[in-house]
N, C-alpha and C positions, 0 to 999 in steps of 0.2 A: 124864841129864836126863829127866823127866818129864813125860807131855802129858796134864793134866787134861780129858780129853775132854767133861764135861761139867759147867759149870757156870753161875751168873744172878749176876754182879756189877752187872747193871742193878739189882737188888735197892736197896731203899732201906735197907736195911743198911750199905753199904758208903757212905753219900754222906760220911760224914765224914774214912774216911781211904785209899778208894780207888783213888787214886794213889798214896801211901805203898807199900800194900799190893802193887798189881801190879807196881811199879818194884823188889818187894824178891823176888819169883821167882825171879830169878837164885840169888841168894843162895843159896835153899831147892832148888837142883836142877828148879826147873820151869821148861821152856825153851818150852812151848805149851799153850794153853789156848782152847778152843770156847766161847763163852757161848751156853746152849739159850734161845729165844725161849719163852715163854711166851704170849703176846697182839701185837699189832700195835704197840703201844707199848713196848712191855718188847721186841721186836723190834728196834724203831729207834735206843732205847738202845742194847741190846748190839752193832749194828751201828757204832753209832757210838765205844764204847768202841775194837771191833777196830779202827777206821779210826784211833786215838790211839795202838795201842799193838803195832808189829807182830809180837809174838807169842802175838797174841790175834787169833780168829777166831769168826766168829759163823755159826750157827742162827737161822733165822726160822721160825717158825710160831706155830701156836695152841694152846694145853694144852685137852685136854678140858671140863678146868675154864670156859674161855671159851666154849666153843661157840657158846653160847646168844646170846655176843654180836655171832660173824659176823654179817652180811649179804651180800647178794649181788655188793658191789664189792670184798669184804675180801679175795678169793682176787688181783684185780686188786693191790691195793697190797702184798701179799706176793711179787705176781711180781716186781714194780718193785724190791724194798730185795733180793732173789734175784739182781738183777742186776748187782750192785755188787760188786766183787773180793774183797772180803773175806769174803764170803757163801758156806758151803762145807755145809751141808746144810740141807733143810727140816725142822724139828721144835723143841718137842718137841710132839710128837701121837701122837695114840691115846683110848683108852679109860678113865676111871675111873669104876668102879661104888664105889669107898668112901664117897665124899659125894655122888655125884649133884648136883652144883653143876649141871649140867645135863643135861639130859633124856636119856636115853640114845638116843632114833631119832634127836635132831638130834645128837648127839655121832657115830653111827655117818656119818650124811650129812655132817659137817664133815669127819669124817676121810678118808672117802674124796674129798674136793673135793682135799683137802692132797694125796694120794696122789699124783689125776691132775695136780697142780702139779708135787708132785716129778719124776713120768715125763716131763712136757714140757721141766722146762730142767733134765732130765739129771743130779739131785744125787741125793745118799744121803739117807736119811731115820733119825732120832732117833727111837724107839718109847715112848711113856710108856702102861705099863699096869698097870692097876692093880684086884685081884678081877675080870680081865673077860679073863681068858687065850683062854678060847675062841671070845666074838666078834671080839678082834684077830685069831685066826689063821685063824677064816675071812673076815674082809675081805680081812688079808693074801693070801690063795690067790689070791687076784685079781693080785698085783702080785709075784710069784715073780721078776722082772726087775728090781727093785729093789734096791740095796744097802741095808740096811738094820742097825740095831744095835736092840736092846731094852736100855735103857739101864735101870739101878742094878737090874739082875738081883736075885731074888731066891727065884725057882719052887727046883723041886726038880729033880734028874737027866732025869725022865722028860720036864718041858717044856722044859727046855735042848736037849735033844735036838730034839725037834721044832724049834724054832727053827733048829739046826746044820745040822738034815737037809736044811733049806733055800740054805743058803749064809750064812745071815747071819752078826749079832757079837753079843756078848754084853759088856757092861760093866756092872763093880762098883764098889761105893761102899763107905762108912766099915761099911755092914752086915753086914759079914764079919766084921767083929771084933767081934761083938756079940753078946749067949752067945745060945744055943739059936734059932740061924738056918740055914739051910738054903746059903744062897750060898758057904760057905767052901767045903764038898765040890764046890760047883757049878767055882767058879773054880778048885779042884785038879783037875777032872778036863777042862777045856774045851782044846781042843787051842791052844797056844801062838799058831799065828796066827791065831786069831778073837776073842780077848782084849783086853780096854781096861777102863781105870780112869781113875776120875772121880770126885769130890767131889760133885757137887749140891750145892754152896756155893748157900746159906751153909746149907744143910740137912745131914741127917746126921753130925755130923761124927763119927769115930773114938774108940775107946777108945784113949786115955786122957783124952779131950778132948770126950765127950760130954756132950750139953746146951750145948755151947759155940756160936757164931758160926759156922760151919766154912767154912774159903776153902781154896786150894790148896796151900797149904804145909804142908796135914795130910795129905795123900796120900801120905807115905812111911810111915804107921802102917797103910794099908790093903794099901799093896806088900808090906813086910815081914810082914803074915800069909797074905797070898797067896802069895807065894815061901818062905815056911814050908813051906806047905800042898804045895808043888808041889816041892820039894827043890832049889830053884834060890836060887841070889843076888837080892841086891834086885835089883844091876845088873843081872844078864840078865834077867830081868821088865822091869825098867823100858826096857832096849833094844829086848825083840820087842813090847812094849805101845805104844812112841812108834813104834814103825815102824809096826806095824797099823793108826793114828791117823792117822800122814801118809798113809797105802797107801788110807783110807776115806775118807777127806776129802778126798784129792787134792790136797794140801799135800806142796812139792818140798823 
């Protein structure tokens, strides 16, 4: 079975056949799935999906992308939907310099609010970053006590590395299988337990199925070129990957 460590079926994509679709996982081999918060609202969605569906678990936080539309009670109501059982990391947050949706000194000030949230009620934290490698890792130096993953990996050897040196994880998306990308070598060479795979549904989805909709049930096209790449079986990939998942999340 397979634990789609990161995905947004709060997404107004999915409203038409959403239940359909997560009722039919079994099916497809995925036995657990995380929905990453984006905003405060897309938050309470996917909190409240997990709360329907129990092998679905939810992420709260804010995307860089939103920064801008923190205020100073918003780290308060993220503590609050943090506190509910289903609630098993803060993110996704971090850094994107690609669109600059918002300003980058209040992007760096949100993300370090998020951080000090995550250090007080003791979760893992979801990394989103994006052209902004080296003001994430030096915010991050700050919070080296953190568990943390850099989610739909895609640097090269040399920032993987950095990353690992630290203790963290590393999780890949449908981007492996996508010609002249760097994350293939990354996830062949990443040591077996700091490993997780994830869709970012309904974004990227996998070759053979790109440009499509992408939900969880496309995850075994990204296994199978990462357990290619690495000389293993789906299945054992897909065993030390849902173990790592339940091992970060803290899901028994």
């Amino acid at each position: 079975m397979f634990f789609d460590t990161h995905a947004h079926y709060d997404d107004e994509r999915y409203d038409d056949d959403r239940d359909v679709l997560l009722r039919s996982m079994a099916d497809h081999d995925v036995g657990l799935i995380v929905n990453a918060g984006s905003g405060v609202a897309e938050s309470r969605r996917g909190l409240e999906i997990a709360e329907t569906y129990d092998f679905v678990y939810a992420a709260i936080g804010v995307h860089p992308h939103e920064a801008e539309k923190m205020d100073d009670g918003t780290v308060d109501v993220l503590r609050d939907l943090l506190r509910r059982p289903k609630a098993v990391a803060v993110g996704e947050i971090g850094l994107d310099y690609h669109y600059d949706f918002s300003p980058r000194d209040v992007q760096k000030a949100r993300f370090r609010e998020q951080l000090e949230l995550a250090r007080d009620v003791r979760l893992p934290v979801i990394i989103h970053e994006r052209e902004a490698f080296e003001d994430v890792m030096t915010i991050l130096s700050d919070y080296r006590d953190l568990p943390l993953v850099v989610h739909c990996f895609s640097g090269d050897w040399d920032a993987a590395k950095r990353v690992l040196d630290n203790g963290w994880m590393l999780s890949f998306t449908g981007v492996v299988t996508f010609k002249k990308n760097k994350a293939l070598d990354v996830a062949a060479r990443v040591p077996i337990d700091r490993i997780m795979l994830e869709t970012d549904s309904p974004y990227l989805a996998p070759d053979p199925l790109r440009g499509k909709r992408c939900d969880s049930t496309m995850l075994i096209h990204t296994a199978r070129k990462i357990a290619d790449a690495r000389g293993i079986t789906v299945e054992e990939l897909a065993e030390a990957t849902t173990r790592n998942g339940k091992r970060f999340f803290g899901i028994e």
